[in-house]
N, C-alpha and C positions, 0 to 999 in steps of 0.2 A: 499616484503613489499614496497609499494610507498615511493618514500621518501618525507618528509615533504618541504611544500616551505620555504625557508628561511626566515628569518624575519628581515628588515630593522633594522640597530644598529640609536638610536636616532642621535647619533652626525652623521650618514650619511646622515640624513634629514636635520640637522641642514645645514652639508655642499652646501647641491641640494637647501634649499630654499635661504642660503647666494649667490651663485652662482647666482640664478636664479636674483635675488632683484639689484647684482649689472649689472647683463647681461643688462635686463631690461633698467636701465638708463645710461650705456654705450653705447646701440645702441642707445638707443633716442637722448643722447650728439652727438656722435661722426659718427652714422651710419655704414659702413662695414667696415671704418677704424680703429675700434674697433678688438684688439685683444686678441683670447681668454686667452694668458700667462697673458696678462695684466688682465683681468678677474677672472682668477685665484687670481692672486697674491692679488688682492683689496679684493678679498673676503677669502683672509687667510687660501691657500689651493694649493696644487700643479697642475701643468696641467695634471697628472693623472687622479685629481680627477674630476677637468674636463672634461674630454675625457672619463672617466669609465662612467659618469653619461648623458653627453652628447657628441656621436659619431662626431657629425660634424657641423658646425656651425649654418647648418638650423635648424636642432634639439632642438641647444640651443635656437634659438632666436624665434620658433615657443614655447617651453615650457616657455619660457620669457614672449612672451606676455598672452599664456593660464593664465600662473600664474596672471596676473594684470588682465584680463578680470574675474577668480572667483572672486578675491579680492574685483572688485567693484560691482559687481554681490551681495555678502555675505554681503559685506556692508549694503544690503536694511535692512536685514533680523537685521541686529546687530542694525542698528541704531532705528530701531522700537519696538525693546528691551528697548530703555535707551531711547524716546520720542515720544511725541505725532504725528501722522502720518502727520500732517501738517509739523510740522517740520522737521520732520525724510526726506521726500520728499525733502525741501529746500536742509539739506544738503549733501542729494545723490544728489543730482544735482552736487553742487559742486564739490565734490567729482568726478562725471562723468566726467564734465569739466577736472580735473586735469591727469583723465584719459586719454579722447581724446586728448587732447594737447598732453601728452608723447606718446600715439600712432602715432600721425601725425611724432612725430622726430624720430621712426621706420621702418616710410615709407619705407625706400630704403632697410632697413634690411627687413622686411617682404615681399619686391616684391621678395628679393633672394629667402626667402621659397619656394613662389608661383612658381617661376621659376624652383626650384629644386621638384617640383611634389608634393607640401604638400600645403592644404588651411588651414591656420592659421585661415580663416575667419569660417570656416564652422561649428563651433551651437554658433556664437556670438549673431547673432540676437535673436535667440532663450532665452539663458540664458541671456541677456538683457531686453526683451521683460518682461520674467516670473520677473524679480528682480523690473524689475518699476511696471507689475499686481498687485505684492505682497504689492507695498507702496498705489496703487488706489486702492484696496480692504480694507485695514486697514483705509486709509482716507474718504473711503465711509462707513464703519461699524460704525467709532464714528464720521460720520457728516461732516467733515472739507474740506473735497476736494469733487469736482463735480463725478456724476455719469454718464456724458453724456461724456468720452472721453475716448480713447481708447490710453492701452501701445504703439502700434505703432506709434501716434499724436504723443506722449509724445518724443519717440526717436528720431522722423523726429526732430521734433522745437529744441532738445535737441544738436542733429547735426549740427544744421545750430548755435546753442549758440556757439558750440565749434570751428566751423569753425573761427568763429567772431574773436574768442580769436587769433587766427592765424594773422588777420589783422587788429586788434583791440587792447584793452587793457584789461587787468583784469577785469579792474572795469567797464567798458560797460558791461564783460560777465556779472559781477555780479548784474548790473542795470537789464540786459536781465532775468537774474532766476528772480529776484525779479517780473517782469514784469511778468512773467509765469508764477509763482504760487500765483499774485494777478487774474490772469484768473484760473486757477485750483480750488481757492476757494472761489471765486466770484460766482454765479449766474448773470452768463452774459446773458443768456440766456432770464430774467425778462425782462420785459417793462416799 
């Protein structure tokens, strides 16, 4: 008789997503000098259970970022539950914003992945892409956002907001969304 697979104990999920949440913005703070006993320790757990859950630090900090990339991915879907697509768009944007920023302070951690033979990058576009269809589809059903612009427009300008945040301040990026989504539900298009 096969044997049955085991089944994940809740508090071991609870452990892998605390882990993962404080992994997440330790590398973004601190980069590779980030260690993982310290990691452990902030997330209230011994480096066993680090180490059982994740083998080596590439691991950790590629399952790090996966974690944050569904998080604001799901976001689309959640905040279109609780508001009207115009708005739900505004503050996934922001929200993205918040995202790329802590990505850019992963930089050096994620080149380690790549270096160790793992693309952290490979279905971002993808599950980025479908999370922003999903908010231009809802915005184009009840009216509010344009029908002539494509997920991909959306990520590029979205990119170049976050970059900004990098050499800029908050509140430009936030002038910036504001400035985007008066063209998303504008009829710019008119004469």
């Amino acid at each position: 008789m096969p044997a049955t697979p085991r089944r994940t104990r809740s508090d071991a999920l609870q452990n892998r997503e605390r882990l993962l949440e404080v992994a997440a913005q330790a590398f973004a703070e601190q980069g590779l000098d980030t260690s993982p006993a310290a990691i452990a320790k902030q997330a209230g757990v011994g480096v066993g259970t680090l180490y059982r859950h994740f083998p080596t630090r590439e691991v950790l900090i590629d399952a790090a970022y996966r974690r944050q990339l569904i998080q604001v991915c799901e976001k689309a879907n959640d905040l279109l539950t609780r508001y009207p697509a115009a708005e739900a768009t505004r503050m996934w944007m922001k929200h993205f914003i918040h995202y790329a920023t802590a990505k850019s302070g992963m930089s050096e951690a994620l080149n380690a992945v790549i270096a160790s033979g793992r693309d952290p990058y490979s279905d971002s576009r993808a599950l980025l892409t479908d999370a922003v269809a999903t908010l231009l589809t809802a915005g184009a059903r009840d009216g509010s956002l344009r029908t002539d612009v494509l997920p991909d427009d959306v990520l590029l300008l979205m990119g170049g907001i976050a970059y900004s945040v990098q050499h800029g301040t908050r509140e430009q990026a936030r002038a910036l969304v504001d400035l985007f989504m008066d063209a998303l539900t504008k009829d710019s298009t008119a004469s």
